[in-house]
N, C-alpha and C positions, 0 to 999 in steps of 0.2 A: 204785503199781499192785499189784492184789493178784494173787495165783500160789497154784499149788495144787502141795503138795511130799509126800511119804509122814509118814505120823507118827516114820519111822526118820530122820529127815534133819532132822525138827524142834530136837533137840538140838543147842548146839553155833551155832544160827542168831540174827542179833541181830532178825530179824524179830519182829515181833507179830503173835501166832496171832489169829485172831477168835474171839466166844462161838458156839458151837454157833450160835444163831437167825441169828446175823449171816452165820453163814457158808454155812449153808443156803440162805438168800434170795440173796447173791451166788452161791452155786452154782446155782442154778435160773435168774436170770436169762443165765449163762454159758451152759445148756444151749442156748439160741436162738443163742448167738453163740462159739463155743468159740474162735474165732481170739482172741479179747480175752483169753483167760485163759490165760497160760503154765502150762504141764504139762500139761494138760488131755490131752492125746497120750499123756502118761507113765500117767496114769490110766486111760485106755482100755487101752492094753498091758497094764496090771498083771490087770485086769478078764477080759481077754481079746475085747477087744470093737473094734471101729474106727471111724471117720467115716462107713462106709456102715448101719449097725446100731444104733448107739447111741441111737436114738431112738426104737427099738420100747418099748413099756410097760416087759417083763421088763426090758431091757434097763437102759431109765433106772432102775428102780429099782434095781439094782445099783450105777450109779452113787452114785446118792444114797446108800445104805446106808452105801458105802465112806466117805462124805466125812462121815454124820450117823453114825455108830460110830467115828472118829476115827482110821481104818486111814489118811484121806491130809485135811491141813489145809490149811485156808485162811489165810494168811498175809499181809501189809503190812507195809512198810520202814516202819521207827521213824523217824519225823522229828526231826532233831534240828536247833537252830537254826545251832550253828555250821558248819555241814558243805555247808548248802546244801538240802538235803531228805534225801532218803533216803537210808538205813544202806547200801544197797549202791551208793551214788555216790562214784567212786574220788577225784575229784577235785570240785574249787572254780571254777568260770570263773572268768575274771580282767574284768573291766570291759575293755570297748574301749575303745583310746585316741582322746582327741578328733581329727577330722582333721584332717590340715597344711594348713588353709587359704594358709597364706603360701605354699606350693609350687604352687600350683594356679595358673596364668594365666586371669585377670578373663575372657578369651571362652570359655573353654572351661564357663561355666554359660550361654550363651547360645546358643540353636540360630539357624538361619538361618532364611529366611520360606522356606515352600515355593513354589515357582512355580505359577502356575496354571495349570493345563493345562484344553483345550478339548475337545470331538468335533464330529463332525460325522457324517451320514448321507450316503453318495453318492445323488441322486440318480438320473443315468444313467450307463449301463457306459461306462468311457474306463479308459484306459491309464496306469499309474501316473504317467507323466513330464507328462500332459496334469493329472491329478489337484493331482500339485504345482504346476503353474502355477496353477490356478484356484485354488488354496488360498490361496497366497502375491501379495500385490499386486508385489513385487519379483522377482526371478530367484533363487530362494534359493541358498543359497550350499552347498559341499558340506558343512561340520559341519550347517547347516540339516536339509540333507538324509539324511545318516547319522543323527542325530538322530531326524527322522520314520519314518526305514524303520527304526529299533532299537523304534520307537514302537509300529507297525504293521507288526509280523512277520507276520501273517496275510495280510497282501493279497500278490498275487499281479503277472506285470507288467502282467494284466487286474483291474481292479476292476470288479466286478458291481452291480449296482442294489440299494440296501439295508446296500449293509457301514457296518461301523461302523468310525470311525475316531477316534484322539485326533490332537490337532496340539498342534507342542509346545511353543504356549503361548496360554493364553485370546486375547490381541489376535489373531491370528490367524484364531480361530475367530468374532469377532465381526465381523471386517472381512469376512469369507465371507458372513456371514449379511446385513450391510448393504448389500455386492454384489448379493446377490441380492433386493434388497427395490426 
């Protein structure tokens, strides 16, 4: 990544300075995007200038001047191969280790089928307990029923013409509609 440092700070750094052209063109394209270029803040300061200013004519041109008169350089970490990449990477990642397949229990890469769930539309207003009957060919049972009201938190112990409902599982929903055919 390249960064913009004072020429006093250049000594002493294992970075690699860019040639003037090179570092002109990446300083012009940073002017559109300053957050990309670390220092760039440091530069402003030094200039006397800020984020709300810097982009007037006079302005940029002081920029540029500083950085094309060699008062503040454009610099890049020296790649070096053993290290990983760049000069200022303190350390080496280590490879991850392979997983412990053998720890793992064979279900636990397998998910379960989700159940289907059904809706339905009420036609006419009735009372939720009348609802559940015409829903269910049986007398459902009360997990049934916790189940459907955890389902259909919205209705009310009146359901109105129009609501929408799920039931809480496709066959259900199909023996409704066969009902009514």
């Amino acid at each position: 990544m390249t960064r913009l440092i004072p020429k006093s700070e250049l000594h002493g750094q294992r970075d690699q300075e860019l040639d003037t052209s090179q570092a002109m063109e990446d300083f012009r394209q940073a002017l559109n995007r300053p957050d990309d270029l670390p220092g760039f803040d440091e530069l402003l300061n030094a200039v006397g200038l800020n984020r709300s200013n810097y982009m007037q004519g006079a302005n940029q041109r002081k920029l540029i001047d500083a950085v094309s008169n060699g008062d503040w350089a454009m610099v890049k970490p020296r790649v070096a191969a053993d290290n990983g990449g760049a000069s200022w990477n303190a350390f080496k990642p280590k490879p991850e280790p392979a997983p412990a397949e053998h720890l793992v229990e064979e279900h636990a890469f397998t998910l379960p089928k989700p159940a289907e769930s059904g809706f339905h539309i009420v036609e006419t207003p009735m009372t939720l307990e009348a609802l559940e009957r015409a829903l269910y060919e049986i007398t459902p049972s009360d997990v049934l029923r916790r189940e459907f009201r955890s389902l259909n938190r919205h209705l009310g112990e009146r359901v109105s013409q129009g609501k929408w409902l799920s039931s809480a599982n496709r066959a259900t929903t199909c023996a409704v509609a066969k009902k009514r055919k």
